[in-house]
N, C-alpha and C positions, 0 to 999 in steps of 0.2 A: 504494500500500500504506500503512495506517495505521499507527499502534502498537500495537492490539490482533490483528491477525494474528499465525499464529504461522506460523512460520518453520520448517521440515525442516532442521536442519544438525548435521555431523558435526566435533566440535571432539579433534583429534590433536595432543596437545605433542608438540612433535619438536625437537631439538637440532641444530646445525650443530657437522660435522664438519670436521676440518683439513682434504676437501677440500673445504669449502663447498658441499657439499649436505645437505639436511635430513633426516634421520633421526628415526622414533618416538625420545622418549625412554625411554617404557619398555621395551625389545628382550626382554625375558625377560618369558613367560607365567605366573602361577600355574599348578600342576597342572592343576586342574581347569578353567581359563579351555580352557589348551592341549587336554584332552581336550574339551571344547566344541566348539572351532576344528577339531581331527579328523572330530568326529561333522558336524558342517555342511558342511564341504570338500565331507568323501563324499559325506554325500547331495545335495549339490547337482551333481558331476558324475555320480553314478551312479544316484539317482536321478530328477531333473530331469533331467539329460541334459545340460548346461551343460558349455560349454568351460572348462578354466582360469583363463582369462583373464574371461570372464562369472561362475567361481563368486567370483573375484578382489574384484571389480567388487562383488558382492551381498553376501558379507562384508562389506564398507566402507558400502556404502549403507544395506543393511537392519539387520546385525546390528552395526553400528560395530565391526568386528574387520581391524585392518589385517594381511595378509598379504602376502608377496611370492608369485611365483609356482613358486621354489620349493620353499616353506617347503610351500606347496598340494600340489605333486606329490609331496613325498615324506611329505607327512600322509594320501596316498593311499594311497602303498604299504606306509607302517606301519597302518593303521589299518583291521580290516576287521570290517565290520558282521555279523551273524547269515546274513541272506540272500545276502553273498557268499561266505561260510564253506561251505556248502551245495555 
């Protein structure tokens, strides 16, 4: 690899806690980041069909949105689209 390639990568400041594991540092979402983070969860488990743990996985890779899994599950059950309302 040269130095004109570019590189895919996802950069997370995260703070270590008293018990020495690494945590986001920023733990609180803007409003509207968090209603973002809602509307993607969903459609990624209900409509892509994605487990948890894979819409988990696709927030971080695609959309750089670090979630746990679940902050995910209960973005689920607050959070319902037009066609689940139905």
């Amino acid at each position: 690899m040269n130095a004109t390639e570019a590189v895919n990568a996802t950069v997370i400041t995260v703070r270590i806690a008293r018990d020495g594991k690494r945590y986001p540092a920023d733990r609180v979402l803007p409003p509207e980041q968090r209603q973002q983070a809602h509307a993607l969860a969903h459609g990624l488990v209900h409509r892509d069909k994605l487990s948890i743990r894979q819409a988990q996985r696709e927030l971080l890779e695609v959309h750089a949105i670090r979630r746990s899994v679940g902050s995910i599950f209960s973005d689920l059950h607050r959070y319902q689209c037009s066609r689940c309302a139905e």
